[in-house]
C-alpha positions as CSV (number, residue, x, y, z in Angstrom):
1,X,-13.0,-21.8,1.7
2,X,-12.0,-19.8,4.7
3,X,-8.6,-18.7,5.3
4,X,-8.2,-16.8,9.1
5,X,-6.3,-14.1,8.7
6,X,-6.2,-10.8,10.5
7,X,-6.3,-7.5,9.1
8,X,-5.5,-4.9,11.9
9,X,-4.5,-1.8,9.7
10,X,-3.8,-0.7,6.5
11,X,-1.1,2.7,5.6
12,X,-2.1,4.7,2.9
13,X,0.9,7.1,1.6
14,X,0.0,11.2,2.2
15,X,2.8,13.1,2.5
16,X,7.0,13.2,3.2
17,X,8.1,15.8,5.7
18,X,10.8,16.3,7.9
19,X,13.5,14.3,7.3
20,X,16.4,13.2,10.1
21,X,19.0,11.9,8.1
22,X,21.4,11.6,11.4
23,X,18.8,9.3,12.7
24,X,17.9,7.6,9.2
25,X,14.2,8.0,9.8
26,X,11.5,10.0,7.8
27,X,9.0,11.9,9.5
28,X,5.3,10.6,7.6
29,X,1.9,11.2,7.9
30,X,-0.6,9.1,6.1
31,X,-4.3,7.2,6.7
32,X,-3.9,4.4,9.4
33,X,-6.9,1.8,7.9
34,X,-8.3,-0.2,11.4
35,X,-10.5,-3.5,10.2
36,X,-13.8,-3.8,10.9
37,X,-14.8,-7.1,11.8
38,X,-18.6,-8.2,12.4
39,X,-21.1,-11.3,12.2
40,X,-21.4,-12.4,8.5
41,X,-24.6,-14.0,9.0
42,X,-26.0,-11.2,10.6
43,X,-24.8,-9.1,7.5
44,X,-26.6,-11.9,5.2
45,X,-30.0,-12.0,6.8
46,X,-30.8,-8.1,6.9
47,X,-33.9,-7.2,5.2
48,X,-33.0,-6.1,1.3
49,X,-35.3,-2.9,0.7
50,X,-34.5,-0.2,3.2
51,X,-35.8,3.3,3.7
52,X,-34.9,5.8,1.7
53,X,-31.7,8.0,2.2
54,X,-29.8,10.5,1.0
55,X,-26.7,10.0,-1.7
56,X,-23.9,10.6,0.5
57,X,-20.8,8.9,-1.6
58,X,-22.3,7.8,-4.7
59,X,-20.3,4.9,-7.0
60,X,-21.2,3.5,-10.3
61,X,-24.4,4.4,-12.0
62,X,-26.6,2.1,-14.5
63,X,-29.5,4.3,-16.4
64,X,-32.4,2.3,-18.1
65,X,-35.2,3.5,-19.8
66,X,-37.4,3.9,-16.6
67,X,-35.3,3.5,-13.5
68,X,-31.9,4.7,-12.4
69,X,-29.3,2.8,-10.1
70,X,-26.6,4.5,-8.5
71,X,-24.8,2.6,-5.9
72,X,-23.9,4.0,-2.6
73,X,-19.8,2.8,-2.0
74,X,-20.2,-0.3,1.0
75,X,-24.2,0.3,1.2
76,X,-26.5,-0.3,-1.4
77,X,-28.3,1.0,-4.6
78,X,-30.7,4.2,-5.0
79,X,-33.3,3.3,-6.9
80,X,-34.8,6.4,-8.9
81,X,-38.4,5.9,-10.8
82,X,-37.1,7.6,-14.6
83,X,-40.6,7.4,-16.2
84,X,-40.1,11.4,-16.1
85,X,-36.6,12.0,-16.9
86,X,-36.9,15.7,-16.1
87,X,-37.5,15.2,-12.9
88,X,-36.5,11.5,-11.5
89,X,-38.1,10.5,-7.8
90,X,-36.1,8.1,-5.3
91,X,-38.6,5.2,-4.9
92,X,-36.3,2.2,-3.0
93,X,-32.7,1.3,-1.5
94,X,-31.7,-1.9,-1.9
95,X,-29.9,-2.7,0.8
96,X,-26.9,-4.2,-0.3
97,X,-24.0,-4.2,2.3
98,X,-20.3,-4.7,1.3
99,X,-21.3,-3.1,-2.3
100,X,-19.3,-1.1,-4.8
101,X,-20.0,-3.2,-8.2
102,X,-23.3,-4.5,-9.7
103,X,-24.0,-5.6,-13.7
104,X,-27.3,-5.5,-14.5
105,X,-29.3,-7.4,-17.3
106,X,-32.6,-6.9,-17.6
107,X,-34.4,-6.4,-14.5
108,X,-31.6,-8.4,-12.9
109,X,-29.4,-7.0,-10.5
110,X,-26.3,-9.0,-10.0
111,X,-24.6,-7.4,-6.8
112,X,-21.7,-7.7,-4.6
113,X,-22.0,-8.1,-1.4
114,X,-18.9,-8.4,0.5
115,X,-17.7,-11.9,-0.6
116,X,-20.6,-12.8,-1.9
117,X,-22.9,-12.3,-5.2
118,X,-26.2,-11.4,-5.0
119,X,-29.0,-11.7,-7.3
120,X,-31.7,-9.6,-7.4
121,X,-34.8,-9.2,-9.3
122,X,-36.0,-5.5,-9.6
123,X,-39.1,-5.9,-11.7
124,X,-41.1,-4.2,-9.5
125,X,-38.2,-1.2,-8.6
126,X,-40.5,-0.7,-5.6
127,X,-39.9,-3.7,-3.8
128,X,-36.4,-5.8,-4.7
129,X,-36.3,-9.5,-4.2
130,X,-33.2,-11.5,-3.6
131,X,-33.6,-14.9,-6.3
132,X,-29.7,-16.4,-5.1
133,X,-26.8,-15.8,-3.2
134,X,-23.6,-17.6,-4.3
135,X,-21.0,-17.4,-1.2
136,X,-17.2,-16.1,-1.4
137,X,-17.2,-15.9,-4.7
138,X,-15.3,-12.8,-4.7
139,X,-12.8,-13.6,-2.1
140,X,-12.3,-16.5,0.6
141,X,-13.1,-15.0,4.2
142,X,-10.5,-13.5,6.6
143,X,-11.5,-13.6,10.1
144,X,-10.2,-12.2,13.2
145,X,-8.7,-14.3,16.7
146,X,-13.1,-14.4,17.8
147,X,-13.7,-16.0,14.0
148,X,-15.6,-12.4,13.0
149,X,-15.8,-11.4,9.7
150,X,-13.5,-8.6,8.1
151,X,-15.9,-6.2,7.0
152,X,-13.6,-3.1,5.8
153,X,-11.7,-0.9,7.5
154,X,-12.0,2.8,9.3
155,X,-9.3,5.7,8.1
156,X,-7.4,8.0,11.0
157,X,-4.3,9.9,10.1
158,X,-1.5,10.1,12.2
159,X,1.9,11.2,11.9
160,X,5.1,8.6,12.7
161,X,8.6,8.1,12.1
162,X,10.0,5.7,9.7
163,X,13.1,4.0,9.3
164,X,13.8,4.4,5.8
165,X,15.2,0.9,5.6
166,X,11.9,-0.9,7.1
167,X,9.6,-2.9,5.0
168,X,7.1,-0.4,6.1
169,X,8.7,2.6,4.7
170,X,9.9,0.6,1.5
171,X,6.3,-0.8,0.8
172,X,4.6,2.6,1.1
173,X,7.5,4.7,-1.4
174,X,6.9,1.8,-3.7
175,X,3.0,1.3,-3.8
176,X,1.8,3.4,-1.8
177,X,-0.7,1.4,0.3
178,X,0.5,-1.0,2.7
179,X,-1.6,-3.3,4.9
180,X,-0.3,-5.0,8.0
181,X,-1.5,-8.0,9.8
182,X,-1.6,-8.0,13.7
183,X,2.1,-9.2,13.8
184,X,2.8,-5.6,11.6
185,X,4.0,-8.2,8.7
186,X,2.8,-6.5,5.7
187,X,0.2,-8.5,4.1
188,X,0.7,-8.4,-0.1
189,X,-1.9,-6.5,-1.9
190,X,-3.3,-9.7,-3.9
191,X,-4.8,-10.8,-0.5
192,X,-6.7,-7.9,0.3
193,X,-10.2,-8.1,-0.8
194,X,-10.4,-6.0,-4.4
195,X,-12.2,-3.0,-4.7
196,X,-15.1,-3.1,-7.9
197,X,-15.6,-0.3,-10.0
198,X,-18.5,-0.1,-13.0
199,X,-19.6,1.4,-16.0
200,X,-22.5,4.3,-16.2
201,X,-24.6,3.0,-19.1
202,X,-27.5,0.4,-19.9
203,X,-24.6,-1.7,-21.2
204,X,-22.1,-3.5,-20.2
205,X,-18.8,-0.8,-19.5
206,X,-15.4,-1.3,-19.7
207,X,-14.5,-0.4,-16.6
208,X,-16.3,-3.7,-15.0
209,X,-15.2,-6.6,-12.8
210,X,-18.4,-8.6,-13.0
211,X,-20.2,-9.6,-16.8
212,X,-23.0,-11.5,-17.6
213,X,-23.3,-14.3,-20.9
214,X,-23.9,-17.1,-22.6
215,X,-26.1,-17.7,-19.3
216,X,-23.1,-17.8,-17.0
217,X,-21.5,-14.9,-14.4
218,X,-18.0,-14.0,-15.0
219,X,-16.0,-12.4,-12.2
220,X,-12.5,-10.9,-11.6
221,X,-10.4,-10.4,-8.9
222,X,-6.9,-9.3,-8.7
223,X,-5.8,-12.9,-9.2
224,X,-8.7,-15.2,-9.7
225,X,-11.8,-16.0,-11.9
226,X,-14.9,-16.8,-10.8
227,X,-17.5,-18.3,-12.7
228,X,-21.0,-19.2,-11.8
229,X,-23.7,-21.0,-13.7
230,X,-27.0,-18.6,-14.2
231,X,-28.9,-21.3,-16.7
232,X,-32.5,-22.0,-15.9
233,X,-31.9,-20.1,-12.3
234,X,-29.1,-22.4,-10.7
235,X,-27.1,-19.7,-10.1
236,X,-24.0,-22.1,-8.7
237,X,-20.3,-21.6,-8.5
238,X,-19.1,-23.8,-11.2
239,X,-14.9,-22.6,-11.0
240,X,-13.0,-20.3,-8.6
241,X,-9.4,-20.8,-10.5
242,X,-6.3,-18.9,-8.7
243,X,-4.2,-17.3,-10.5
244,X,-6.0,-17.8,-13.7
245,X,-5.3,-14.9,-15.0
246,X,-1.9,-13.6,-13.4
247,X,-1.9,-10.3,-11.2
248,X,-3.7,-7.5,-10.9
249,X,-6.9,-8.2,-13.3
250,X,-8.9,-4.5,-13.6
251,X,-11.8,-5.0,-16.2
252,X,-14.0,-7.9,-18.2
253,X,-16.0,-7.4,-21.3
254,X,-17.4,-10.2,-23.0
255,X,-17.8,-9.7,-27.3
256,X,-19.1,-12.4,-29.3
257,X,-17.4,-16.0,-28.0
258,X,-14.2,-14.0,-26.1
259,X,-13.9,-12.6,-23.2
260,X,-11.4,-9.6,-23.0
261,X,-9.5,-9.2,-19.8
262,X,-7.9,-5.8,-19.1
263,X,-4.7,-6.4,-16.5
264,X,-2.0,-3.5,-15.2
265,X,0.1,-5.5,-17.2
266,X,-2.0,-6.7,-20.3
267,X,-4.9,-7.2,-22.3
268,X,-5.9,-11.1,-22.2
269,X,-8.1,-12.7,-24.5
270,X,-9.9,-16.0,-24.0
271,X,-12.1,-18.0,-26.0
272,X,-15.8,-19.2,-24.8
273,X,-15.8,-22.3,-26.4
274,X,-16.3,-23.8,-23.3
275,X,-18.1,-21.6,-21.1
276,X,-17.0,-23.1,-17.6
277,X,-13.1,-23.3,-18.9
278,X,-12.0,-20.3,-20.6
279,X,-9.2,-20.9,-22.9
280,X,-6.3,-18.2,-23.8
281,X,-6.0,-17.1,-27.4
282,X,-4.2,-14.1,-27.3
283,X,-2.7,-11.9,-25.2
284,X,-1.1,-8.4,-25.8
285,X,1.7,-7.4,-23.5
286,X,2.1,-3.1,-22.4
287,X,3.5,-0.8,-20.1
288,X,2.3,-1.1,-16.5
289,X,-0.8,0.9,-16.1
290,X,-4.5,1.3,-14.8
291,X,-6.4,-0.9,-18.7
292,X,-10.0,-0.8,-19.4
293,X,-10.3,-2.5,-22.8
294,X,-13.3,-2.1,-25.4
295,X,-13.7,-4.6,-28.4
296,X,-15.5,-3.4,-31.4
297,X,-15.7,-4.4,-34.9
298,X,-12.8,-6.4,-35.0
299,X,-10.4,-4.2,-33.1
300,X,-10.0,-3.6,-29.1
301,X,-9.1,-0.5,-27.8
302,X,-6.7,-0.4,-24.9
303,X,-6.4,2.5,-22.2
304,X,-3.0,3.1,-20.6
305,X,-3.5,5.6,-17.9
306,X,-0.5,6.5,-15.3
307,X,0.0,9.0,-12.4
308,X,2.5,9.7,-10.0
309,X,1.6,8.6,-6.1
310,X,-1.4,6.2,-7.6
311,X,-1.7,2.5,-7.9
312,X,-1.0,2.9,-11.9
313,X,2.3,5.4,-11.4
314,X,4.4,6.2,-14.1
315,X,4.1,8.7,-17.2
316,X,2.2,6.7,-19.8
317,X,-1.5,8.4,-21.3
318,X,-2.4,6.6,-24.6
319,X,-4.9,4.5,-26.4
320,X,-3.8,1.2,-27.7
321,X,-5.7,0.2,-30.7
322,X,-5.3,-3.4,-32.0
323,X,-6.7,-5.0,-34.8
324,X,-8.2,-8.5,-33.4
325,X,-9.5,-9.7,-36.7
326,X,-8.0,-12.7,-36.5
327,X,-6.5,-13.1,-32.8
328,X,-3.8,-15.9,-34.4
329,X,-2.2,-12.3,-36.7
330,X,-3.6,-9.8,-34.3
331,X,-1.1,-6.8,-34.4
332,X,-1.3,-3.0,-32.8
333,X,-2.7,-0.5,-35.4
334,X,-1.6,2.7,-33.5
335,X,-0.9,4.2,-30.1
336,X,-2.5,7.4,-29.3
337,X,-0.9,10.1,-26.6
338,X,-3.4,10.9,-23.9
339,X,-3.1,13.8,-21.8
């Protein structure tokens, strides 16, 4: 499950100054990313409620009828009583390190955790209690030289000069964000751990890498699926598949027996008809861009969102609508320009 890899620093594209064309080379500043490595064991056995803190850099937010989540990026969750929704009171923080995307259901919080997802009940929101942990579900380890953990990386910016026909300088004009292993070999985006993002309701959103039915877990990365068993409290990894999917996978929403897979690329749907081997019954090729995906009443609605110097560039704003009536005649209804 393991694959030792180090990640030494990752170049984030800011600005092009200065240019000396005798010389070839292109003056750049940008955000140098240095890993953090640490004890993953250590990380795993820290106590799960913590004392309360401030909301420093807040991520996705899940509102119920008498609690509010909101996670803090790479930290944890707030945990705000709501049984006065004038004036909500921080009561917990679920320690939760590694986290930017949780799905609740219930008073279940599943949560990652690095590589790994968490389960956690939160029926008293006063005190959380881990039920399961299922390991590197998310993304096989990279360790360093020592066999530490990579645990993220720390951001400086610094100012070099490029040759404009290095790998470097290509990689960053092209995608902007470029990660380098301890050689300086640049490392391809599909094998940096994926960032989560989630949605802000008491449902499921659209903009969600983690999804919770027929009593099973479904997660994305950029290029895998993982699927793990929740019936009767098992909570075990029943299929990791590579590549399932293709490339850069954004969003999952389940609907009825499908599940509807959002890609830069796509919109993917598969059938449920066997929960632990999801089956592809449609899929609806578009222009390359950042694809949230709703499915309602027999149609799916598709956002194509672009911007220059992002990881979606281009000059494409529209919502897709496609009727999915019957997925074996499905055919696009309308496009919609976006500003």
């Amino acid at each position: 499950m393991k694959n030792t890899l180090l990640f030494v620093s990752g170049l984030l594209l800011i600005l092009f100054s200065a240019c000396n064309e005798d010389r070839g080379t292109l003056k750049v500043t940008y955000q140098e990313a240095s890993a953090i490595y640490g004890d993953l064991d250590e990380v795993r056995n820290q106590s799960l409620n913590a004392e309360i803190q401030n909301i420093n850099n807040p991520g996705k937010i899940y509102v119920a009828d008498s609690y509010i989540l909101i996670g803090e990026e790479e930290k944890g969750i707030h945990v705000l009583d709501n049984s006065n929704p004038s004036s909500p009171v921080t009561v917990n923080f679920i320690n939760v390190p590694g986290n930017r995307e949780f799905f609740v259901k219930e008073d279940v919080i599943y949560a990652e955790s690095y590589y790994d997802m968490m389960k956690i009940d939160i029926s008293n929101i006063n005190n959380a209690v881990l039920l399961a942990r299922a390991e590197f579900v998310f993304q096989d380890e990279f360790q360093d030289s020592n066999g530490q953990s990579l645990l993220g990386f720390s951001f400086t910016e610094v100012t070099k000069e490029l040759d404009e026909d290095s790998d470097i300088y290509q990689e960053i004009t092209n995608n902007n964000l470029v990660y380098l292993d301890f050689a300086q070999n640049i490392i391809p985006k599909s094998a940096v751990p994926a960032s989560f993002s989630g949605n802000s309701s008491n449902t499921s959103g659209t903009v969600n890498r983690i999804t919770h039915t027929k009593d099973h877990v479904y997660i994305i990365g950029n290029k895998n699926l993982s699927i793990i068993n929740d019936e009767g409290g098992a909570f075990e990894q029943v299929q990791q598949e590579h590549s399932f999917f293709g490339m850069d996978m954004e969003t999952i929403f389940p609907y009825e027996d499908k599940l509807f897979i959002g890609s830069r690329a796509s919109m993917n749907v598969y059938s449920l008809e066997d929960v632990e081997n999801p089956n592809e019954v449609y899929r609806f090729d578009h222009a390359t861009s950042c694809d949230p995906v709703l499915p309602v009443d027999g149609a799916a609605y598709v956002t194509l969102r672009t911007a220059d110097f992002s990881e979606c560039p281009g000059n494409i704003n529209a919502l897709v609508v496609i009727n999915t009536e019957n997925l074996a005649t499905a055919y696009e209804v309308q496009e919609i320009e976006m500003a």
